[in-house]
PQR file of N, CA, C, O and H, with PARSE charges and radii, in Angstrom:
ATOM      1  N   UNK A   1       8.355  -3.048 -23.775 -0.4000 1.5000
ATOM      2  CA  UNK A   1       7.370  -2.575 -22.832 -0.0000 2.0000
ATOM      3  C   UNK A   1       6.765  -3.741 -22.048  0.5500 1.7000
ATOM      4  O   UNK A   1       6.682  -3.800 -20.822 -0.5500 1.4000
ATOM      5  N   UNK A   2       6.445  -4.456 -22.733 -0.4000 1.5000
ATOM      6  CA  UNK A   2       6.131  -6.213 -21.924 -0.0000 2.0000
ATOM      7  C   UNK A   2       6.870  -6.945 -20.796  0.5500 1.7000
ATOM      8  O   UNK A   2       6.585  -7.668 -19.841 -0.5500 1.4000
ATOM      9  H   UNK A   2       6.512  -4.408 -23.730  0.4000 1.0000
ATOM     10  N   UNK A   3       7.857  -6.459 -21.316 -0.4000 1.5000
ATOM     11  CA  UNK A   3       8.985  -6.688 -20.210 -0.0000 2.0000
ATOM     12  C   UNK A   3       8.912  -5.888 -19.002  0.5500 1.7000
ATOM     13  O   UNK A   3       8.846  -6.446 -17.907 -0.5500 1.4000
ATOM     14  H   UNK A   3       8.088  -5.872 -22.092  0.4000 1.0000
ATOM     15  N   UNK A   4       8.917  -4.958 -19.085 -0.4000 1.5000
ATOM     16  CA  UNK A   4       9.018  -3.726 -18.189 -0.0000 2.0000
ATOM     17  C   UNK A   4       7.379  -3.987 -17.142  0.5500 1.7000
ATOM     18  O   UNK A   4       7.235  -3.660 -15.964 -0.5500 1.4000
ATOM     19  H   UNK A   4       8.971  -4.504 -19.974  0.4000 1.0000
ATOM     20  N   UNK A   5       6.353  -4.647 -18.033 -0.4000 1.5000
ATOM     21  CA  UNK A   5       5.266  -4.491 -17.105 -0.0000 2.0000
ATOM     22  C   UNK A   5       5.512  -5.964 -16.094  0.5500 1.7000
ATOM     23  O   UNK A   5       5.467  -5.922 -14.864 -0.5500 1.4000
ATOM     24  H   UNK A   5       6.470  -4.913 -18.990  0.4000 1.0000
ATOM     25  N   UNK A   6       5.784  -7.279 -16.925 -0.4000 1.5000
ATOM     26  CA  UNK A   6       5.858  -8.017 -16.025 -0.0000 2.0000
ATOM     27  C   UNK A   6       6.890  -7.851 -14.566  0.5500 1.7000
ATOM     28  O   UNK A   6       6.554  -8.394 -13.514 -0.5500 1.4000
ATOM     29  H   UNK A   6       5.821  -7.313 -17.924  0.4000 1.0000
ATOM     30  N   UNK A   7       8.027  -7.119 -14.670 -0.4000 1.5000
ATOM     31  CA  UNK A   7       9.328  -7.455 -13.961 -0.0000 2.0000
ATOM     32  C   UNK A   7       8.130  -6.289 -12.712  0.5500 1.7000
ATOM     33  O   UNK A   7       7.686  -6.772 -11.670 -0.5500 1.4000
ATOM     34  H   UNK A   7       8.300  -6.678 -15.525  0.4000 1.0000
ATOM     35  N   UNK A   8       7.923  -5.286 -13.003 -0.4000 1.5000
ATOM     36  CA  UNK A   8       6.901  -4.681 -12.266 -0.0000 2.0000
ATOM     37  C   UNK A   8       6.134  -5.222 -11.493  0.5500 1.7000
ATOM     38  O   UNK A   8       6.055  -4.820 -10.333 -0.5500 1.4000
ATOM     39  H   UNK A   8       8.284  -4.894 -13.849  0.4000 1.0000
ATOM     40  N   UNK A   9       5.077  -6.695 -12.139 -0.4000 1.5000
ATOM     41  CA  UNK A   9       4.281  -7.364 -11.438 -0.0000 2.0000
ATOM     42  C   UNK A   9       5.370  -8.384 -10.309  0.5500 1.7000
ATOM     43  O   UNK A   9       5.227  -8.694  -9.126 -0.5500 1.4000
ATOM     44  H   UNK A   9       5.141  -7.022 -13.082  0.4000 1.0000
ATOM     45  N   UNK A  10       6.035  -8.571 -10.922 -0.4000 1.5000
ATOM     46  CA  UNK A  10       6.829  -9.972  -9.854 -0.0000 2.0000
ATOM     47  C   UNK A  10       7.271  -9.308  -8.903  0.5500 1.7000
ATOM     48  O   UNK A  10       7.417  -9.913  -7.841 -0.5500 1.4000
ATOM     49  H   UNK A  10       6.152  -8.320 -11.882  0.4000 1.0000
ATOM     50  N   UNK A  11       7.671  -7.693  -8.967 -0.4000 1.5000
ATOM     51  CA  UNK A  11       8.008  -7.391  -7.588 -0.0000 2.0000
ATOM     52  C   UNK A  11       7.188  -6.978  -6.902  0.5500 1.7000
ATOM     53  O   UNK A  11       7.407  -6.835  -5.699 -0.5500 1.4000
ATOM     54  H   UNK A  11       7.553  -7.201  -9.830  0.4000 1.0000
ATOM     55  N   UNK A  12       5.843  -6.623  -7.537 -0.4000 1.5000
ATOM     56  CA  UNK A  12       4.733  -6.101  -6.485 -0.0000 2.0000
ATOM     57  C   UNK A  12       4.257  -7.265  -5.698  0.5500 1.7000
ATOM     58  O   UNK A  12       4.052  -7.154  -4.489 -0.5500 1.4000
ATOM     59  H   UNK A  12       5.665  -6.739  -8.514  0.4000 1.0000
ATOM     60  N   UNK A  13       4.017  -8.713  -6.531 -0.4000 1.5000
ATOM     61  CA  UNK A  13       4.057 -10.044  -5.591 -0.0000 2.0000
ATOM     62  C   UNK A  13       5.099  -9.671  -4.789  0.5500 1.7000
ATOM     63  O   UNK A  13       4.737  -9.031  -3.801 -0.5500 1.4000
ATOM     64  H   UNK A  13       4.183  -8.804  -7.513  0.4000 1.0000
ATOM     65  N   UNK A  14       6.262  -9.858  -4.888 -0.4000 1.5000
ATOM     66  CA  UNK A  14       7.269 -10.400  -3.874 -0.0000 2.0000
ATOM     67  C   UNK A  14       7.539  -9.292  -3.430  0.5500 1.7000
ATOM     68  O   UNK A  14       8.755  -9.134  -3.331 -0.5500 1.4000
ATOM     69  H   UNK A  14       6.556 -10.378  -5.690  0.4000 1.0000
ATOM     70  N   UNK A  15       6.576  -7.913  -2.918 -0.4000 1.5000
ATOM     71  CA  UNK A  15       6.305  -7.181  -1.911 -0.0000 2.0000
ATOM     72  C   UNK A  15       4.899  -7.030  -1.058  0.5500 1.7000
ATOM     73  O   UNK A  15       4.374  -6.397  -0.141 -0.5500 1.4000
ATOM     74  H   UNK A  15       5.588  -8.041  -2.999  0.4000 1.0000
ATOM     75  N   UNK A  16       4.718  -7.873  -1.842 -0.4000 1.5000
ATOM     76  CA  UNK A  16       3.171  -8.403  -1.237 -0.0000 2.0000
ATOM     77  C   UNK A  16       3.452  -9.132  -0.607  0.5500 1.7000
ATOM     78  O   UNK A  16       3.161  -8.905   0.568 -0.5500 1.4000
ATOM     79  H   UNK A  16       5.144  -8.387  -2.586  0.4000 1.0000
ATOM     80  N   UNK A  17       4.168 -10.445  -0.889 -0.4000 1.5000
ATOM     81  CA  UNK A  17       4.190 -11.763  -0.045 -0.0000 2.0000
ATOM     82  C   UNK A  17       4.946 -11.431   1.254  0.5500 1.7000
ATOM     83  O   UNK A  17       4.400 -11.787   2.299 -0.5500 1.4000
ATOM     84  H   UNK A  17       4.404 -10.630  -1.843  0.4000 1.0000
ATOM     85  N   UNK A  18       6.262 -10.724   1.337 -0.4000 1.5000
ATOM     86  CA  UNK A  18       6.726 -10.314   2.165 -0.0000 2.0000
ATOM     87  C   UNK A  18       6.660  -9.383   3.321  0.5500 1.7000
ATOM     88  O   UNK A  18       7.209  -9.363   4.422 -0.5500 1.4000
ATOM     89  H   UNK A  18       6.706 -10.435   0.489  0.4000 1.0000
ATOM     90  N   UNK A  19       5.408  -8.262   2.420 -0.4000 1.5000
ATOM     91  CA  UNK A  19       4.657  -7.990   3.300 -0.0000 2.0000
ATOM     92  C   UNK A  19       3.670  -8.409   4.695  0.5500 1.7000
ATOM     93  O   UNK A  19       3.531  -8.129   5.885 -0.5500 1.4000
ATOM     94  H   UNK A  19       4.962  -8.278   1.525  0.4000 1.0000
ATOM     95  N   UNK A  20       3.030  -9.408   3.459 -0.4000 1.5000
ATOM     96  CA  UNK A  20       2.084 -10.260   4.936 -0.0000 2.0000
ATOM     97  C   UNK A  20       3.120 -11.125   5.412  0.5500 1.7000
ATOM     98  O   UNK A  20       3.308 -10.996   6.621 -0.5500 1.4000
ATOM     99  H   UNK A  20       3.142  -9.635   2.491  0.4000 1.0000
ATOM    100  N   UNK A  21       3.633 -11.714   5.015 -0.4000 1.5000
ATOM    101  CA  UNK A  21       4.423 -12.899   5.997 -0.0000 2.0000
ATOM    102  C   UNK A  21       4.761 -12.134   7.414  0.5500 1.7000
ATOM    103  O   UNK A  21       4.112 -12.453   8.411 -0.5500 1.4000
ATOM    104  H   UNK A  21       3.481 -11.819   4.032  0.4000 1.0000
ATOM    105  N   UNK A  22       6.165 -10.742   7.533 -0.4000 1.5000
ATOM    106  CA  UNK A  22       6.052 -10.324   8.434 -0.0000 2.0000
ATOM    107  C   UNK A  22       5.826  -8.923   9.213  0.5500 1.7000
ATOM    108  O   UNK A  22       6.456  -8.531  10.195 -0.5500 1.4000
ATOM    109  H   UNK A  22       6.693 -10.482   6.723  0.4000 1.0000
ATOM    110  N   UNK A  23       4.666  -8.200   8.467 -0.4000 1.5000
ATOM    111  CA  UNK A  23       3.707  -7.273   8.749 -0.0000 2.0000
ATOM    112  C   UNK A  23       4.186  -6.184   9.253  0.5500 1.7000
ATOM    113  O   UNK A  23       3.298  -5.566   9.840 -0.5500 1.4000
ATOM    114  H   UNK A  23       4.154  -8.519   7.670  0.4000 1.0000
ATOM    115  N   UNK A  24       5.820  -5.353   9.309 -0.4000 1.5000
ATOM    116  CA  UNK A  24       6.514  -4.820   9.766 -0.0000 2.0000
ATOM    117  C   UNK A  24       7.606  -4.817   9.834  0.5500 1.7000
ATOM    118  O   UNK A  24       8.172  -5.850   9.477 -0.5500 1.4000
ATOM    119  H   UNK A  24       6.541  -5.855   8.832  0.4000 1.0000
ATOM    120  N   UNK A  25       8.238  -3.948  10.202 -0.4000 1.5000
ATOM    121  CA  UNK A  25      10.125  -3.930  10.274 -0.0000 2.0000
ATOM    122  C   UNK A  25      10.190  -3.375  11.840  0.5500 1.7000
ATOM    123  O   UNK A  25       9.310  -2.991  12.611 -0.5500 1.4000
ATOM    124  H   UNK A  25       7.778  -3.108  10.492  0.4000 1.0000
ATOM    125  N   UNK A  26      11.708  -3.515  11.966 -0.4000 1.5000
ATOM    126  CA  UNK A  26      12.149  -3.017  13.171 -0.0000 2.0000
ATOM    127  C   UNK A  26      13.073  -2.342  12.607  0.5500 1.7000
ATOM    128  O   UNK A  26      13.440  -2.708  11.490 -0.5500 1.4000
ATOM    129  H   UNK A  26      12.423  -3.827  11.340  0.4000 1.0000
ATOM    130  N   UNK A  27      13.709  -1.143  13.253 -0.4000 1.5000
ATOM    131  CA  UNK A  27      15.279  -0.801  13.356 -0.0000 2.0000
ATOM    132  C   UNK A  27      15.147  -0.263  14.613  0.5500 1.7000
ATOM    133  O   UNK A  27      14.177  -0.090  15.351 -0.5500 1.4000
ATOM    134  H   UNK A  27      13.411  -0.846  14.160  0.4000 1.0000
ATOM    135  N   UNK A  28      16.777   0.055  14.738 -0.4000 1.5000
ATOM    136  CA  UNK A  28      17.604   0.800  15.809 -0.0000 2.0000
ATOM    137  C   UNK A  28      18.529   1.505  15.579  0.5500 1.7000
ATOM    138  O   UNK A  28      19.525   1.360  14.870 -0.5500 1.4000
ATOM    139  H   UNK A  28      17.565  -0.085  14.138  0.4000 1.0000
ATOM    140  N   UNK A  29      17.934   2.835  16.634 -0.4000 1.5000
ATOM    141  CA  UNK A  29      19.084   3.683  16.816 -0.0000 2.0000
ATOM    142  C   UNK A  29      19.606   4.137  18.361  0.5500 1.7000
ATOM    143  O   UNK A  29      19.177   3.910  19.492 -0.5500 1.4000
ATOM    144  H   UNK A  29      17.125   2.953  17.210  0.4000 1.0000
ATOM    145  N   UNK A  30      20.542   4.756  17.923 -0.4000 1.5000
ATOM    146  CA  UNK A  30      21.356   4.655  19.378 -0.0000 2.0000
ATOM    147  C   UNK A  30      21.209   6.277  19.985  0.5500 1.7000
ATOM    148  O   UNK A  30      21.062   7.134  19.114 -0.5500 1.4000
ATOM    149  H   UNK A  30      20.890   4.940  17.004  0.4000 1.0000
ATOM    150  N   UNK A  31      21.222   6.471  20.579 -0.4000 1.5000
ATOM    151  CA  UNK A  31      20.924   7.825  20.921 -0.0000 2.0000
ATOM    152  C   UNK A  31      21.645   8.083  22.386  0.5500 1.7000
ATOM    153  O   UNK A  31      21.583   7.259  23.298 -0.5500 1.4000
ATOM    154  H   UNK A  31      21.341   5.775  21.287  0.4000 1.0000
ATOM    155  N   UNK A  32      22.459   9.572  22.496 -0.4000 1.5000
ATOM    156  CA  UNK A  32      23.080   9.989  23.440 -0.0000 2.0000
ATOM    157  C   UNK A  32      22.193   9.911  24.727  0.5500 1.7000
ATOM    158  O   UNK A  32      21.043  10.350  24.713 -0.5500 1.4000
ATOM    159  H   UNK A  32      22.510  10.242  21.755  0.4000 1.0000
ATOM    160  N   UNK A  33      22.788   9.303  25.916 -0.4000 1.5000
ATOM    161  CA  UNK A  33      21.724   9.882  27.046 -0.0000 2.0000
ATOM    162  C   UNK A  33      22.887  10.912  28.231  0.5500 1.7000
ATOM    163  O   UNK A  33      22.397  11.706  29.033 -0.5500 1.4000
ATOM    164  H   UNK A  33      23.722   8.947  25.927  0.4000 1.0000
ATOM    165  N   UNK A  34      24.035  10.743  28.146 -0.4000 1.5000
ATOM    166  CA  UNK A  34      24.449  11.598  29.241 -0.0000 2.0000
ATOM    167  C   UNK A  34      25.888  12.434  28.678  0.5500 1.7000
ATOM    168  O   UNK A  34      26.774  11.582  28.750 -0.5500 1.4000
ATOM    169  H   UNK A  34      24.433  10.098  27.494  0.4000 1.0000
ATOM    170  N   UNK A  35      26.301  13.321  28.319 -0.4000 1.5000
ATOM    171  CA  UNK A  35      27.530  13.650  27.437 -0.0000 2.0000
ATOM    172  C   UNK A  35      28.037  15.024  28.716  0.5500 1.7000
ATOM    173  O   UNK A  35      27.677  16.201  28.686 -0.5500 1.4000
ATOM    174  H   UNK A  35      25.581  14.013  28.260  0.4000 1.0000
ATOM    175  N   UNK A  36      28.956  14.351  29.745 -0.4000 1.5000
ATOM    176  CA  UNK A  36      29.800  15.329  30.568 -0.0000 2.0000
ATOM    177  C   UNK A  36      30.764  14.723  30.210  0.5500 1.7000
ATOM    178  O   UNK A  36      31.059  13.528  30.199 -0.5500 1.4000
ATOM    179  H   UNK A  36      29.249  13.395  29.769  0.4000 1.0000
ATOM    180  N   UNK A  37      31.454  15.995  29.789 -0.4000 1.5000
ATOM    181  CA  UNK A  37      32.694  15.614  29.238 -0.0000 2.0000
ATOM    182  C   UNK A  37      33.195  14.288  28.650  0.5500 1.7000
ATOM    183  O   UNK A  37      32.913  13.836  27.541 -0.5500 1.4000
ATOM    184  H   UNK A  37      31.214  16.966  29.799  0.4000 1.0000
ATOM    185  N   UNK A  38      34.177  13.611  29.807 -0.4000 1.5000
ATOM    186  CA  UNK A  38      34.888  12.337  28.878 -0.0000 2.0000
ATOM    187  C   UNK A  38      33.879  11.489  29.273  0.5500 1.7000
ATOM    188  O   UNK A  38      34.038  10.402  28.718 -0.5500 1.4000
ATOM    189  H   UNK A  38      34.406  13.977  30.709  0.4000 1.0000
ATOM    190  N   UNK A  39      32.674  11.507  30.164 -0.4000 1.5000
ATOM    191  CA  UNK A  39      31.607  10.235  30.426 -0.0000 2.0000
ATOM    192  C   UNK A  39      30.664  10.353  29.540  0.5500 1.7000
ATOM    193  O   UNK A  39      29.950  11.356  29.540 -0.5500 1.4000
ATOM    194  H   UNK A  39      32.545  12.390  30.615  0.4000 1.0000
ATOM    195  N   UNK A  40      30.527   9.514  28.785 -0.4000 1.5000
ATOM    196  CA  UNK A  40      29.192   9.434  27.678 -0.0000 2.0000
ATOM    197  C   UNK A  40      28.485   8.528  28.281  0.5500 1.7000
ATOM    198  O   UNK A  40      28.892   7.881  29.246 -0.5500 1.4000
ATOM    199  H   UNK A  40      31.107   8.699  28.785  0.4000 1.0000
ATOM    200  N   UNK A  41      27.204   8.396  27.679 -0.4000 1.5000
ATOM    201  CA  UNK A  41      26.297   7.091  28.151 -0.0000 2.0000
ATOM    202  C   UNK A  41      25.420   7.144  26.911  0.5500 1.7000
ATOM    203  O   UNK A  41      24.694   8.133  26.804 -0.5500 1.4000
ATOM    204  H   UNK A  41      26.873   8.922  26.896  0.4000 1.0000
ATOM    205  N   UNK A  42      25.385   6.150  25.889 -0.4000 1.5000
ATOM    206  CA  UNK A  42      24.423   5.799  24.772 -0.0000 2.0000
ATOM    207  C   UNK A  42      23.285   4.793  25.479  0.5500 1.7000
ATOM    208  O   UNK A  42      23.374   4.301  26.604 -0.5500 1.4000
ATOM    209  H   UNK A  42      25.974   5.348  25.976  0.4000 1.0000
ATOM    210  N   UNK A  43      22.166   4.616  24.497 -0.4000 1.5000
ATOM    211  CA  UNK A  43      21.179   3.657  24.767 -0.0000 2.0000
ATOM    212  C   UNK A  43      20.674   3.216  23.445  0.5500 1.7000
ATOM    213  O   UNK A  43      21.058   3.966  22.548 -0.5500 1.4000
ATOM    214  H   UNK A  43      22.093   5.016  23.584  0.4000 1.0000
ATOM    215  N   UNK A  44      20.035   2.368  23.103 -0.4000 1.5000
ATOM    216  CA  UNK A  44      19.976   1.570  21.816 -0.0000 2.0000
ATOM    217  C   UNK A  44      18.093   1.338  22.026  0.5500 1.7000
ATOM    218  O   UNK A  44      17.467   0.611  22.798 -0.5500 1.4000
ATOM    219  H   UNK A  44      19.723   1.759  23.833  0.4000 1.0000
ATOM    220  N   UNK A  45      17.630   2.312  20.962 -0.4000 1.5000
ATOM    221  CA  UNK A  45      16.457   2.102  21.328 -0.0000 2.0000
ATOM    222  C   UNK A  45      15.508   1.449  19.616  0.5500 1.7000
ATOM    223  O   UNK A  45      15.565   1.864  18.458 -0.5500 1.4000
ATOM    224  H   UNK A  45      18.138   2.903  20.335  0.4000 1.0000
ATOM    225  N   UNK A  46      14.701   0.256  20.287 -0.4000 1.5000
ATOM    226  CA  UNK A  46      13.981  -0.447  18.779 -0.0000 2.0000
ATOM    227  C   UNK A  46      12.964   0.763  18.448  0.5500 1.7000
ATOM    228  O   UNK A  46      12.703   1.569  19.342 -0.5500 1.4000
ATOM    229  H   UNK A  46      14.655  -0.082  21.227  0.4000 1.0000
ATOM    230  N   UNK A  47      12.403   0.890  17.192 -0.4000 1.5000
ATOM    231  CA  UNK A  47      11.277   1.320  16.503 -0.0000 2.0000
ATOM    232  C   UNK A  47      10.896   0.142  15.927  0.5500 1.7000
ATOM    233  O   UNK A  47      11.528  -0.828  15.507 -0.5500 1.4000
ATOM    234  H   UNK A  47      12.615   0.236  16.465  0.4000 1.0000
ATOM    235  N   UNK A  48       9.171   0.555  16.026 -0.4000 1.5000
ATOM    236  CA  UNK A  48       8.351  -0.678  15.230 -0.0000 2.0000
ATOM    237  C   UNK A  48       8.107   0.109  13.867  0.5500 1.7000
ATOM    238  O   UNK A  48       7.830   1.296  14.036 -0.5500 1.4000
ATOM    239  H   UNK A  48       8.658   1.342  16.367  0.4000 1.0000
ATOM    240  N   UNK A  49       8.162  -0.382  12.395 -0.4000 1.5000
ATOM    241  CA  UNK A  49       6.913   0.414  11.389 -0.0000 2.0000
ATOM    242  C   UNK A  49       6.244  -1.160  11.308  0.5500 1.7000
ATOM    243  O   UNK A  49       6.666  -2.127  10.674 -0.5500 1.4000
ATOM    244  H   UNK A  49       8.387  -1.347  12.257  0.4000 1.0000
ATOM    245  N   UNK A  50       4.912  -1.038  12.283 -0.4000 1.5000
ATOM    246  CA  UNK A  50       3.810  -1.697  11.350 -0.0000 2.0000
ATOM    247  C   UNK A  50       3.448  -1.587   9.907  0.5500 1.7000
ATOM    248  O   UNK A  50       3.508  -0.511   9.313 -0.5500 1.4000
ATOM    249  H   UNK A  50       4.569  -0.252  12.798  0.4000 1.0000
ATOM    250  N   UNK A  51       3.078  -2.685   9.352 -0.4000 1.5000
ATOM    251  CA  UNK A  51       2.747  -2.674   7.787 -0.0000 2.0000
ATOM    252  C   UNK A  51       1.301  -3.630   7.843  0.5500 1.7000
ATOM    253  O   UNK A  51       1.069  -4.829   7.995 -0.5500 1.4000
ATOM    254  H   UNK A  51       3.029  -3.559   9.834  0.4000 1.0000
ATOM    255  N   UNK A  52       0.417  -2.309   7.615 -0.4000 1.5000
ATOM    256  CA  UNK A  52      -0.945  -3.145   7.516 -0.0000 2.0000
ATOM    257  C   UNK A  52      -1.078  -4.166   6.303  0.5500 1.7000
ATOM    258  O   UNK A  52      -0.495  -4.020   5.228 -0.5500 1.4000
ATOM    259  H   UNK A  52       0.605  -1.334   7.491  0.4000 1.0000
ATOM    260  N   UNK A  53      -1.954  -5.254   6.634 -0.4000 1.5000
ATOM    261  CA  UNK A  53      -2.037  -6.579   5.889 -0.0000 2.0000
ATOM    262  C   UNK A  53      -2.654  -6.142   4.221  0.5500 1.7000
ATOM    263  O   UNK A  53      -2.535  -6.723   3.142 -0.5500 1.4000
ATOM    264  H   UNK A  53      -2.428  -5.373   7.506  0.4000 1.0000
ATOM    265  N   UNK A  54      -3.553  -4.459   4.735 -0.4000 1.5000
ATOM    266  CA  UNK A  54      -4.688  -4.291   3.053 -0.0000 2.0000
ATOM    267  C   UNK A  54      -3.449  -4.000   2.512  0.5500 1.7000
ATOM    268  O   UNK A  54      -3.575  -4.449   1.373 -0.5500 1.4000
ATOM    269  H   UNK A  54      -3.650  -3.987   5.612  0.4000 1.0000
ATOM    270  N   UNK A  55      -1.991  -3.398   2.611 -0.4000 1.5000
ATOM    271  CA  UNK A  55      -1.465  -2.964   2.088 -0.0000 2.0000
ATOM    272  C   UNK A  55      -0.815  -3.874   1.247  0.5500 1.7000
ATOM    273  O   UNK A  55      -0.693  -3.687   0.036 -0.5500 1.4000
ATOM    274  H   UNK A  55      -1.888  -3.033   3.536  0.4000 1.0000
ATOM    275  N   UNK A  56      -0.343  -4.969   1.918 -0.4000 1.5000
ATOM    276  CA  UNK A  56      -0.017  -6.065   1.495 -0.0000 2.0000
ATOM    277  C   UNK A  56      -0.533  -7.160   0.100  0.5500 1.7000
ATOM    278  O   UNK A  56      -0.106  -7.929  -0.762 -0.5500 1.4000
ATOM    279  H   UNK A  56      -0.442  -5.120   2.902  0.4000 1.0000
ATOM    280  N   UNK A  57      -1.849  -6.493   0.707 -0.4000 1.5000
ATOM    281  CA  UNK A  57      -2.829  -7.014  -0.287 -0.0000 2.0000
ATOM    282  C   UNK A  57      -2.935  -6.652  -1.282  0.5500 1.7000
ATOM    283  O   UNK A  57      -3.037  -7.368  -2.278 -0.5500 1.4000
ATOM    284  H   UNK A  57      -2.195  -5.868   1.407  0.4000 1.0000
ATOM    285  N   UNK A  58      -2.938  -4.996  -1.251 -0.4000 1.5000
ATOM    286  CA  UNK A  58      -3.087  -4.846  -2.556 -0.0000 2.0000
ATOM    287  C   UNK A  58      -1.871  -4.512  -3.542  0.5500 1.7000
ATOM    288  O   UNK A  58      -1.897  -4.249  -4.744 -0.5500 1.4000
ATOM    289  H   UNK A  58      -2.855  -4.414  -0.442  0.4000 1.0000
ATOM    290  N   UNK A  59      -0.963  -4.592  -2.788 -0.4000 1.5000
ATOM    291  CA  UNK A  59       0.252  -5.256  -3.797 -0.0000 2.0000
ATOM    292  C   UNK A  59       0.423  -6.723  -4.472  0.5500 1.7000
ATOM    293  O   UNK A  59       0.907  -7.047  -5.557 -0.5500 1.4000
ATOM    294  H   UNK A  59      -0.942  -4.806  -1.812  0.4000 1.0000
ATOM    295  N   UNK A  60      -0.055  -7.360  -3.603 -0.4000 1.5000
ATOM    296  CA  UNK A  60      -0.250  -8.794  -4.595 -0.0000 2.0000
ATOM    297  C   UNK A  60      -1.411  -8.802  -5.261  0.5500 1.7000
ATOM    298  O   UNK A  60      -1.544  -9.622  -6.169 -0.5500 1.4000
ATOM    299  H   UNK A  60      -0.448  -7.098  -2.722  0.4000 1.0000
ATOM    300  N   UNK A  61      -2.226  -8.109  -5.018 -0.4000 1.5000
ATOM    301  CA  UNK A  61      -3.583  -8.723  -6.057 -0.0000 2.0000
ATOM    302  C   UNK A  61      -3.020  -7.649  -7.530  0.5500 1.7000
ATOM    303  O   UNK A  61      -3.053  -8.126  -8.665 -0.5500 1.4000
ATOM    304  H   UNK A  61      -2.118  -7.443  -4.280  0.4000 1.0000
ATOM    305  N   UNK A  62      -2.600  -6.402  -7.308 -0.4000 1.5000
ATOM    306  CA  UNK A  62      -1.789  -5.254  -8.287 -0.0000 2.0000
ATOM    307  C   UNK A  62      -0.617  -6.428  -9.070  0.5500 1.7000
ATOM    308  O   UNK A  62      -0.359  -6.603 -10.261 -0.5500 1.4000
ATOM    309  H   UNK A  62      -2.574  -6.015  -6.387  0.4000 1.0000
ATOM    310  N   UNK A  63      -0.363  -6.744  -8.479 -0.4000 1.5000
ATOM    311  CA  UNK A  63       1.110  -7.572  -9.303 -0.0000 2.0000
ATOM    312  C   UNK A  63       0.572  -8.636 -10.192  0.5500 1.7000
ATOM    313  O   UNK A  63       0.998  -8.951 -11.303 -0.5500 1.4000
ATOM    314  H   UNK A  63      -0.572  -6.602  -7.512  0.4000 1.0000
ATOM    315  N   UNK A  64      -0.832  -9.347  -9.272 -0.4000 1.5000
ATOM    316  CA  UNK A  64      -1.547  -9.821 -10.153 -0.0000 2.0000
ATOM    317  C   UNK A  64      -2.254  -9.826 -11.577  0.5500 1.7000
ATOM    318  O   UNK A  64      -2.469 -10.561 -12.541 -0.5500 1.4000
ATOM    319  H   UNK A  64      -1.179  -9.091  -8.369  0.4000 1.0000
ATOM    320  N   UNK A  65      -2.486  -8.507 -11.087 -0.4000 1.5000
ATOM    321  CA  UNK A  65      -3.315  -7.955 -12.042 -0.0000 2.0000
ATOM    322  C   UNK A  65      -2.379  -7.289 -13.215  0.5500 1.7000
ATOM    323  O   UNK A  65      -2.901  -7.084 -14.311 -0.5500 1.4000
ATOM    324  H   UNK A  65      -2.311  -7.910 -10.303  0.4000 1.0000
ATOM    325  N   UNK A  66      -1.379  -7.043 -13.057 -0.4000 1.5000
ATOM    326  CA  UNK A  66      -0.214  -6.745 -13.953 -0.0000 2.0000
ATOM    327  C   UNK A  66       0.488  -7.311 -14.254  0.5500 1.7000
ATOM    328  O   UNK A  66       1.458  -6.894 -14.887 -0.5500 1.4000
ATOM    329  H   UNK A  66      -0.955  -7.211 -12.167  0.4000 1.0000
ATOM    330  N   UNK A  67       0.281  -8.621 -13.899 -0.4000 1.5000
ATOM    331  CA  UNK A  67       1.060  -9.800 -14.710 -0.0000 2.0000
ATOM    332  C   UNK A  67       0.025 -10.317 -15.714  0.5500 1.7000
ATOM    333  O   UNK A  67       0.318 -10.508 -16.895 -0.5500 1.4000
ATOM    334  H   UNK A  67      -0.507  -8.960 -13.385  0.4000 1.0000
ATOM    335  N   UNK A  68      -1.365 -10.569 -15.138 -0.4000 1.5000
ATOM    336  CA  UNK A  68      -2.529 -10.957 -16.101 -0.0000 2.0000
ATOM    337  C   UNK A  68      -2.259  -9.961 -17.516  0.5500 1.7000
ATOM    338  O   UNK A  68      -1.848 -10.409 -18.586 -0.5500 1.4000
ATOM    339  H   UNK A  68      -1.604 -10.414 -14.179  0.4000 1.0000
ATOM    340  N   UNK A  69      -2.611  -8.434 -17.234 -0.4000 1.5000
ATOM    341  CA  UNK A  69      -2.526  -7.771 -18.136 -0.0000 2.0000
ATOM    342  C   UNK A  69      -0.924  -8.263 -19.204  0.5500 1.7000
ATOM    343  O   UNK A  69      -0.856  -8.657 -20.369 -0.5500 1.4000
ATOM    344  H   UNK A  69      -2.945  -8.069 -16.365  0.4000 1.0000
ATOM    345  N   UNK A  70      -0.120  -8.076 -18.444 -0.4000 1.5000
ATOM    346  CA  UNK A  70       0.978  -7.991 -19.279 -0.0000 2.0000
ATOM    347  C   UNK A  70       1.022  -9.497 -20.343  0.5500 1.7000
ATOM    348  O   UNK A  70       1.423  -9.575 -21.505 -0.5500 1.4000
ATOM    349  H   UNK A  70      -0.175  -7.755 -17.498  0.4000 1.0000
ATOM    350  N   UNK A  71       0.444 -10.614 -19.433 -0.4000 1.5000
ATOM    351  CA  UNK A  71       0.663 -11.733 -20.475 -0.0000 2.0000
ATOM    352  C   UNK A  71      -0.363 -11.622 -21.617  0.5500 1.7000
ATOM    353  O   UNK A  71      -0.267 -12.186 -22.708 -0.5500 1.4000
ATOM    354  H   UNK A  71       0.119 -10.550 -18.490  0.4000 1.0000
ATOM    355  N   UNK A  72      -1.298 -10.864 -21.237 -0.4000 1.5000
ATOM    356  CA  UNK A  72      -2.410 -11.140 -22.481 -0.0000 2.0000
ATOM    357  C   UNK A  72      -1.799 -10.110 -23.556  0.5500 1.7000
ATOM    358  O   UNK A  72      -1.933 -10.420 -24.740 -0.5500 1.4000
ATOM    359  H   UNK A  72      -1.377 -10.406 -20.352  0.4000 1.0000
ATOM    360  N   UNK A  73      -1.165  -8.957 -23.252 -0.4000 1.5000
ATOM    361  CA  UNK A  73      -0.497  -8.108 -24.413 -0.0000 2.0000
ATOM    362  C   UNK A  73       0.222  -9.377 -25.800  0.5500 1.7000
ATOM    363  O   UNK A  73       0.788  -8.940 -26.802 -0.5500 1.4000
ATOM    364  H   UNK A  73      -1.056  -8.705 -22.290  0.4000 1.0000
TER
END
C-alpha cells in the first residue's frame, strides 16, 4: 500500500510541474470545407485547452502532501 501511495504522489508532482511550466495543450484537426464530388478542400484548424495555474497547484502541493503522508507510514 506504501508503494501505491507514493508512485501516486510522484505523478501528481510531475503533473503539477508540467502543468505550470506550459499552462495548456494544443491539438489539431482537419475538417472538410468543400466536398463536390472529386474536388475536396480540407483546412487544419488549432484548438487551445488552457490549464489554469490553481490547478496545477494543487496537484503539486496534493503529491506533496501524499508523499509526506506516505513516508511517515
Amino acid at each position: 500500500m506504501k508503494s501505491g501511495v507514493l508512485i501516486i504522489a510522484i505523478v501528481l508532482i510531475a503533473i503539477g510541474v508540467v502543468s505550470l511550466a506550459y499552462q495548456g495543450f494544443t491539438y489539431t484537426t482537419r475538417e472538410k470545407i468543400v466536398d463536390l464530388g472529386p474536388i475536396k478542400a480540407t483546412a487544419d484548424k488549432k484548438h487551445t485547452v488552457p490549464l489554469p495555474p490553481i490547478l496545477g497547484g494543487l496537484a503539486l502541493a496534493g503529491g506533496v502532501v501524499l508523499l509526506v503522508v506516505g513516508a511517515r507510514r
